[in-house]
N, C-alpha and C positions, 0 to 999 in steps of 0.2 A: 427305411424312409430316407436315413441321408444316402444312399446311394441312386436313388430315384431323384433326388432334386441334385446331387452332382452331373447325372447324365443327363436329367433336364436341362442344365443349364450349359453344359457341354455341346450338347445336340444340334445348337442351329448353326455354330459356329462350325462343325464337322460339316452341316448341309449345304454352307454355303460354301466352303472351298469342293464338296466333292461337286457344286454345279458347272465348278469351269471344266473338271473331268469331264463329266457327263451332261454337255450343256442341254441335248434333245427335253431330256428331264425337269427342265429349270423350272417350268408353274408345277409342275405334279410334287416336284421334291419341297417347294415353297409352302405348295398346299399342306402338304402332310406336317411340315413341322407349324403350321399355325393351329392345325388340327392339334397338334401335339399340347399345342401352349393349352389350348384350350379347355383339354380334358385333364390338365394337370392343376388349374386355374378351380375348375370344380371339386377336385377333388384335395384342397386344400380348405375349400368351403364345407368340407366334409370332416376333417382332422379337429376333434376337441382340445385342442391347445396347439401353439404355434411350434412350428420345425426350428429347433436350432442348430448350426453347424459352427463348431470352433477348428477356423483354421488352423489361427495362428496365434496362441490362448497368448504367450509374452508379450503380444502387440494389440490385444485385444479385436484380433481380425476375424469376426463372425457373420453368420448369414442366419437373418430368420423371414420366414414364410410363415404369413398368418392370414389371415380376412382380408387385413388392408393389403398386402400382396395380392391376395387373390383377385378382388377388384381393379388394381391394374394391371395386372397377367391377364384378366378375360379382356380387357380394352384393348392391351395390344393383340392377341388373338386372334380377337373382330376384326379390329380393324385392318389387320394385314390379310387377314382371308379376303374383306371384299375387296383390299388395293388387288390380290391378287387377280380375282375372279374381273376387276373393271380390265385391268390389262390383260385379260387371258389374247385378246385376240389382234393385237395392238402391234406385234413385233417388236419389243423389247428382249433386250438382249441380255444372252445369261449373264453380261456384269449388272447386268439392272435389278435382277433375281438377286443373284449374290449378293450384294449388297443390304438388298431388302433386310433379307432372313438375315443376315451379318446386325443389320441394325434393332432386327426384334431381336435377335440372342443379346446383344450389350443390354437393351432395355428391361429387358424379362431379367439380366442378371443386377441391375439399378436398383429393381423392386424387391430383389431380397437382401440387398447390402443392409447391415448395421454397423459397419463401423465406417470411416471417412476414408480413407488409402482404398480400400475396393472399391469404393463407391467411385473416385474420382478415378479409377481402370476404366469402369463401365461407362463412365461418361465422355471421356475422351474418345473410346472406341467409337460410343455409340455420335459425336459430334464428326467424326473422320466419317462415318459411314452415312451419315445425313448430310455434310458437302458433298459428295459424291453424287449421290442421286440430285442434289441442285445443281449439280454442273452436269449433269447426264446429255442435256442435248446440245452440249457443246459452243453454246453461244455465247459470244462475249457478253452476254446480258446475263446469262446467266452463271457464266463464271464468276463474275462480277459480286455477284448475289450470294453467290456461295463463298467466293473467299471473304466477303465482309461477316456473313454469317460464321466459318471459319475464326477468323483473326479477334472476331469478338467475342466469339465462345471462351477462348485460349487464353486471353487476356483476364476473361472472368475468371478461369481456373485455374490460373498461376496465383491472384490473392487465394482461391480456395485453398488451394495446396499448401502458400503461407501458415493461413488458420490451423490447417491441421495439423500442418509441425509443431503447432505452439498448443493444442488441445493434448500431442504425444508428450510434446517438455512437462508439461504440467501433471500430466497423471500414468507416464510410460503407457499410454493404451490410446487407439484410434477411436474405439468406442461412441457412437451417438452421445452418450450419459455423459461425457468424456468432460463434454458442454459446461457441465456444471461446477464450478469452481475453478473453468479455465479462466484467463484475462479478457478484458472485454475484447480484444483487440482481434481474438480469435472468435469470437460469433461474429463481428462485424465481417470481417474476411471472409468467412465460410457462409456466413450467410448472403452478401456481393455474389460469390460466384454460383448461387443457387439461386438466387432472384434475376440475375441476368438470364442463366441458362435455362429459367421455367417463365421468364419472360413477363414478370411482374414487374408492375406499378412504370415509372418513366425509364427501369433496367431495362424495358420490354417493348421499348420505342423501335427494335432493330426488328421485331415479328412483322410487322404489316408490311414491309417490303418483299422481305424474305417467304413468305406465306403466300403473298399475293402473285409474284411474279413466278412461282417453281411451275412445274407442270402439275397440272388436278392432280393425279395418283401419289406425287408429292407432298403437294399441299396438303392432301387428306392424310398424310402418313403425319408431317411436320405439326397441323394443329390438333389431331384426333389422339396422336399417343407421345412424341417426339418432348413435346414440351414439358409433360408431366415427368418426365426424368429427373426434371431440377422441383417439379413440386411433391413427390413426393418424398423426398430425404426433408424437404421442411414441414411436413404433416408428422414426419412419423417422429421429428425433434419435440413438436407441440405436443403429441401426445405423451413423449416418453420426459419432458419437463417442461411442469406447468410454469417456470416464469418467465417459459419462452412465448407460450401460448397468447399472451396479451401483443405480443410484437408483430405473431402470424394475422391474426384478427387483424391487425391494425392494417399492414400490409393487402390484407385479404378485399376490404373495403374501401382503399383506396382504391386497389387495381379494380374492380370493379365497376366504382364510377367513370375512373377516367377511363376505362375500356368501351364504355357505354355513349360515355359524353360523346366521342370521335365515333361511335358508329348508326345514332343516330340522325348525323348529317352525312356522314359518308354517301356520296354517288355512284361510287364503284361496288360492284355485288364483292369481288373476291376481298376487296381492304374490309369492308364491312365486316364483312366474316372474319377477316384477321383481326379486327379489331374485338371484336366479340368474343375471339379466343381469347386473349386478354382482358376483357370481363368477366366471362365464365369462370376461368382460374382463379378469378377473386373470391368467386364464388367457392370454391373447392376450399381454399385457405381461409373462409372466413368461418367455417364451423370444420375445425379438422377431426372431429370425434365421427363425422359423418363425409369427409371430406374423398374415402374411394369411393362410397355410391356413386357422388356427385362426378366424381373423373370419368366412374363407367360411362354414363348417360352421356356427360358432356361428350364425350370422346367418338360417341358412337351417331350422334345428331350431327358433330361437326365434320364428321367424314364426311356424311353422306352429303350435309350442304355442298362442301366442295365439290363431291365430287357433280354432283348436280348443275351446280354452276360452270363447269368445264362444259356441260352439253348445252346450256341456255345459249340463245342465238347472238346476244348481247353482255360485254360486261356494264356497260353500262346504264343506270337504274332505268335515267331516265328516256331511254329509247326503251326499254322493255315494256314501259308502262303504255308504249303502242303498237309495241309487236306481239302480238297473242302467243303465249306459247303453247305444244301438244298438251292435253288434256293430262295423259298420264303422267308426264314429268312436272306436271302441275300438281298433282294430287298427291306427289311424294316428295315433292319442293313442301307445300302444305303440310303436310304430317313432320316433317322433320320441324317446320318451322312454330307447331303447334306445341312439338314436344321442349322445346328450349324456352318457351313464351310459360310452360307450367301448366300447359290444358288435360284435363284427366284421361285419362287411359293410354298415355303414353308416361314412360316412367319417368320422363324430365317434371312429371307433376307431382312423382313422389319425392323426387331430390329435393325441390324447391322448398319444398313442405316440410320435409327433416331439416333440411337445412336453417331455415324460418325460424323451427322449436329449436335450434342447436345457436343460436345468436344468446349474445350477452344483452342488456339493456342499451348500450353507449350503440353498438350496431344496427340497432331495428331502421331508425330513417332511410339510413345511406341505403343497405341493402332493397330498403323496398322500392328508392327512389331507383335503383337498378334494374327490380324487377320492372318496371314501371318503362323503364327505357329500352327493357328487348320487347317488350311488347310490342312500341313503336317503332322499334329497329325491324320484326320481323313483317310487320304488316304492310313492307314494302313487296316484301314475297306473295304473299299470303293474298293481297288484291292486286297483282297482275293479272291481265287478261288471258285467258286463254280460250281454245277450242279444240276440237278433234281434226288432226291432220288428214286430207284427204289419201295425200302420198303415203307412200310406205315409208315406215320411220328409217332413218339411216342406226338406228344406237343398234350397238351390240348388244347379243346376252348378256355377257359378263356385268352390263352395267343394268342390269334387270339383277343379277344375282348378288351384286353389292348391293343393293337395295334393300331384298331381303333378307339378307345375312342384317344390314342395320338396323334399320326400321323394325324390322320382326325382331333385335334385340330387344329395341326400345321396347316392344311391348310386351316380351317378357318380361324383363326386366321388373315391372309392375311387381312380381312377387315379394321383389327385395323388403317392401314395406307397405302391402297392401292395407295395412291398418292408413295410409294417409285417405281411406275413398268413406271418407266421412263427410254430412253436409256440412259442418261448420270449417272443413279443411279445403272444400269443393270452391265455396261462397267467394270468399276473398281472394283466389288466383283468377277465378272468371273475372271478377269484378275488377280486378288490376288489367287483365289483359282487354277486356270491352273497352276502359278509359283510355290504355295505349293506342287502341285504334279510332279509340274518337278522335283522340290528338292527333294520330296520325293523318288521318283524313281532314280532318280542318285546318291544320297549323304545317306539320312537318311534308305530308305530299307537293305541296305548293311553295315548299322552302329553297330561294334558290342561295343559301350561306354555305361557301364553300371554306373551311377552317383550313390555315396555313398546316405545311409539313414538318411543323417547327419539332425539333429534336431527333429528326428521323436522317437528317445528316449524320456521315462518319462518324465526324470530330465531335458533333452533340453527344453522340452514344457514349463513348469517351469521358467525355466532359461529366453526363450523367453517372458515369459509375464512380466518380469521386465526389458529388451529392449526397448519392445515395450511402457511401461509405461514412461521412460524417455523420449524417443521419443514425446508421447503424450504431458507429461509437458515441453518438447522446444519447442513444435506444440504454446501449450498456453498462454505463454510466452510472447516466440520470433516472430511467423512468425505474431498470431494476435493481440498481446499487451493487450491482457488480464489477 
């Protein structure tokens, strides 16, 4: 078994330098190690107890693969097969390929990190290999985009690296656990550069730029798996120590409204959606016992948003609400946006639902006042006009087969917790999403409040991650007396 998860993890990292050998190769060799992830992703869903690997037993440098691995190994998976399949026919060039697969090998190896020194390997790798594809079409706009995303990552993970010298001083091991009876000085540190780099609460002001401006098969890579690298080493702290778990909750629900607040008024389709990515993820962190379902589902709706809104004729809302779009990119625009809103039979209706029963008391408002706000946010999609094009569509296959690679997740997905298709579970997410669109249609369609771009400057981001670090050292302190 560990020899299967060393050459698992091995694997994409070999696929992507042998693409510049064999560039002809590059979507077939892509293909196959998503394929790869895949089937290894399941068959860890199969293993009754988790994989451990001790590298480096003196420094406490281990790997384990459990469930919560599992569920975000199938997220990256998905979602790099349909990046793949959207760009089969696009002429993207084998560094575009290589880099991909370069970027699901870091992430796939993120998701089985247990101790802090791996983990900050896999995250560097994996933030070099995600400027890369933001700077792919070479534009000073998008250079731009990329070294700030770049420079800000690196920043967050020079305190990370701090943290973790000072969790090693303390207990000679890198260890997750390590946490516990270090100084506060090191959760606050190590927790800064995993809320920047998963792009939580005002750390996570630097996403909607970045998200919004990359190219769609970017975007969908950046919001669908990219950011969950920094969320799930703080899911997998809350689960392995409970007096961290009140700080992620807390964390969890703020990101959440204030990801909701901004994308409610948002006019732009792709900010909206960035913003929303930073909702969701609140959502993931606000119940982390359930927190990989909620990353599958989320990861696999947000791709396909994106990638969806790369083909809408308009980024902007309020021109779409008068240019009809083709029927078919309407009804998978619709299904994705059903699935994130909590409507039944797709599986974002069973996250919502677990995630609901997995809330403390202090969290029930905020969250539902969330729920309550993608409702509204999505039934900007959801009642555009559309019709059947008389022309022949210009889309390619490929973006017909990321469709179904997502979508048809979505509704597998549905088995994960098929006990939420009860009527008392049914009742109350219709009834929250019916409300959102009554709002929406009476209040929010007709809204023209356009919210400044306050804190999405440089030097705001900047400025924010020394906020946020004080915050952390009251968190450590005060609330748990450490």
């Amino acid at each position: 078994m560990n020899t299967i998860t060393i050459a698992w993890i091995a694997f994409p990292f070999f696929v992507g330098f042998v693409i510049y050998l064999l560039p002809k190769l590059d979507r077939y060799l892509s293909l196959g190690t998503a394929i790869v992830s895949a089937a290894y992703a399941f068959w860890l869903f199969l293993q009754p107890s988790p994989l451990k690997l001790i590298l480096l037993d003196n420094f406490g440098v281990t790997l384990e693969a459990d469930q919560l691995s599992g569920f975000f190994i199938l997220t990256n998976a998905l979602v790099t097969l349909a990046v793949i399949f959207y760009c089969w026919e696009t002429g993207k060039s084998a560094f575009f390929y290589a880099q991909a697969i370069i970027l699901h090998g870091s992430l796939n190896a993120a998701f089985v990190c247990s101790d802090f020194v791996s983990l900050y390997v896999a995250l560097e790798v994996s933030g070099i290999a995600a400027f890369l594809l933001i700077a792919y079409p070479r534009t000073d706009r998008s250079i731009w985009v990329g070294l700030r995303y770049l420079f800000i990552s690196n920043v967050a993970m020079l305190f990370y690296l701090i943290g973790a010298v000072l969790v090693y001083q303390a207990h000679h091991s890198f260890a997750f656990a390590g946490l516990r009876g270090s100084p506060p000085e090191a959760l606050a540190l190590i927790f800064l550069g995993l809320l920047v780099k998963g792009g939580i609460f005002v750390s996570g002001l630097w996403l909607p730029m970045t998200h919004s401006e990359s190219e769609t098969p970017v975007s969908a890579f950046l919001s669908g798996i990219v950011v969950k690298s920094g969320i799930f080493p703080i899911v997998r702290c809350a689960l392995v120590l409970d007096e961290i778990d009140p700080i992620v909750r807390f964390f969890g629900v703020a990101t959440a409204l204030l990801g909701v607040f901004y994308a409610v008024f948002e006019k732009d389709s792709k900010r909206m959606l960035a913003f929303h990515t930073v909702s969701q993820l609140g959502f993931v962190l606000a119940a982390p016992e359930v927190g990989g379902f909620y990353a599958l589902t989320h990861g696999l709706v947000k791709s396909a948003l994106f990638l969806i809104a790369g083909v809408l004729p308009s980024r902007n809302l309020k021109e779409l609400q008068h240019t009809p779009i083709d029927t078919p990119i309407w009804i998978a625009l619709v299904a994705a946006s059903f699935s994130i809103s909590g409507f039944p039979l797709l599986s974002g209706f069973g996250a919502k639902v677990l995630t609901m029963k997995n809330l403390v008391p202090w969290q029930v408002i905020g969250m539902n006042i969330a729920a309550l706000g993608t409702a509204i946010s999505f039934a900007k999609f959801i009642f555009l006009p559309h019709q059947k094009q008389e022309e022949k569509s210009n889309l390619r296959p490929g973006f017909w087969l990321a469709m179904i690679v997502l979508i048809g997740g979505l509704i597998g997905a549905n088995v994960v917790y098929y006990k939420a298709y009860s009527f008392e579970n049914i009742i109350k997410p219709l009834a929250t999403i019916a409300l959102g669109w009554l709002a929406y249609l009476l209040i929010f369609k007709h809204s023209k409040i356009k919210l400044p771009r306050f804190g999405e400057k440089f030097d705001d981001l900047v400025g924010f991650m020394s906020l946020i670090l004080i915050l952390l050292f009251w968190m450590g302190f005060a609330w748990l007396g450490i």
